[in-house]
C-alpha positions as CSV (number, residue, x, y, z in Angstrom):
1,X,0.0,0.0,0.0
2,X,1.7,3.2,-1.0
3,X,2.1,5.8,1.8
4,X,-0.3,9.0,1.6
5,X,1.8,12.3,0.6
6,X,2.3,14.6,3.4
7,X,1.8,18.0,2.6
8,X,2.7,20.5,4.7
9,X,0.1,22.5,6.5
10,X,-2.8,21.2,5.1
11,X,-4.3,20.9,8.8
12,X,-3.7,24.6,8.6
13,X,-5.5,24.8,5.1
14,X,-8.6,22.9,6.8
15,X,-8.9,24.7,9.8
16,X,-9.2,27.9,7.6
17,X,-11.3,27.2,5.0
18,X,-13.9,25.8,8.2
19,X,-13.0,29.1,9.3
20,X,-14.2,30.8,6.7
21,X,-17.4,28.5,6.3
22,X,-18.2,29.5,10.0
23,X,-17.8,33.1,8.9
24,X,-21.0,33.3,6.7
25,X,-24.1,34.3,7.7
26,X,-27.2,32.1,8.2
27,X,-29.6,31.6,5.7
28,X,-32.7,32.3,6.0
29,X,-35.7,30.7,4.2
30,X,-37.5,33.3,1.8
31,X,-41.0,35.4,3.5
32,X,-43.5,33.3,3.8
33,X,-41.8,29.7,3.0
34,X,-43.5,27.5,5.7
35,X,-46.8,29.1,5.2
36,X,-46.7,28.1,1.4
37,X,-45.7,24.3,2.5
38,X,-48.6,24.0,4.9
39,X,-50.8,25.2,1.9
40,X,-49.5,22.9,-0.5
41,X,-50.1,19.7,2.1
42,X,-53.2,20.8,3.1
43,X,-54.2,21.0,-0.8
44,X,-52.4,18.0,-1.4
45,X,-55.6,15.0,-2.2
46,X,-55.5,12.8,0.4
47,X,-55.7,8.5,-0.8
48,X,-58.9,7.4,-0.6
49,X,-60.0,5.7,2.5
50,X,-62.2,2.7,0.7
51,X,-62.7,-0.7,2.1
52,X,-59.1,-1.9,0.3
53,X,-57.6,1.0,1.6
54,X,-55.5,-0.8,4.2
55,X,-54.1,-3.2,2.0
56,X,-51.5,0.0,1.3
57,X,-49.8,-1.2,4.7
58,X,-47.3,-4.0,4.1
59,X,-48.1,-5.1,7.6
60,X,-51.4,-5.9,6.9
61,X,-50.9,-7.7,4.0
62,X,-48.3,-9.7,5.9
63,X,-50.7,-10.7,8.8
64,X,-53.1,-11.3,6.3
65,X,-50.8,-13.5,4.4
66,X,-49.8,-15.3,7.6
67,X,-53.3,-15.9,8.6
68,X,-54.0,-17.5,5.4
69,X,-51.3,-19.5,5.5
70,X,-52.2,-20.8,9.1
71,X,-56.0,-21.2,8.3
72,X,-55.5,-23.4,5.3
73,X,-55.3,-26.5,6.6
74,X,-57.4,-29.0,4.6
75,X,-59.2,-30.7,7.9
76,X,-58.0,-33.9,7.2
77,X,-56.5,-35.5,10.4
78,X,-53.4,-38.1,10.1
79,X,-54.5,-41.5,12.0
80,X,-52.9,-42.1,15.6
81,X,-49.4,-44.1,15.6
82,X,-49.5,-47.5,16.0
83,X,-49.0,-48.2,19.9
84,X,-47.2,-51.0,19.3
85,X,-44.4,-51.4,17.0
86,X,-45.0,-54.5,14.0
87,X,-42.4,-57.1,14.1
88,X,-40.8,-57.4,11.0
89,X,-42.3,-60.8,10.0
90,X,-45.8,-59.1,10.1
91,X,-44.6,-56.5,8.2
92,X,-43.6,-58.7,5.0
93,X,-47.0,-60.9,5.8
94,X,-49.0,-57.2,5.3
95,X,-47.3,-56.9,1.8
């Protein structure tokens, strides 16, 4: 990796030029600036509010989605276990 150059007093070059930045004056915004933003949101049409309205929240939709997914369950129940184990003999007999 090749070493940086070291020039001489560029700490001092920094330190002015943030000198000079802190040397200008504030700016201020232009007469009447916020009023004119509040106007324009105010104005601004608002999304309707319909009954698919809140599907325009992602975390809706995901609850939605995971409720789904845990509600579709096609009712059918798997039969208990066997309580006992089936030798192997009965096992070939069954086939």
């Amino acid at each position: 990796m090749a070493k940086p150059v070291f020039r001489p007093g560029s700490d001092e070059e920094w330190e002015a030029l943030l000198h000079q930045l802190r040397q200008q004056p504030l700016v201020q915004p232009r007469p009447f600036f916020y009023a004119r933003v509040q106007g324009r949101l105010t104005a601004a049409p608002r999304p309707a509010a319909g009954l698919l309205g809140w599907v325009r929240r992602p975390a809706y939709v995901a609850l939605l989605g995971l409720l789904g997914l845990a509600m579709s369950g096609d009712g059918v129940v798997l039969p208990p276990a066997a309580t006992q184990p089936a030798s192997p003999q009965a096992r070939l007999r069954a086939h």
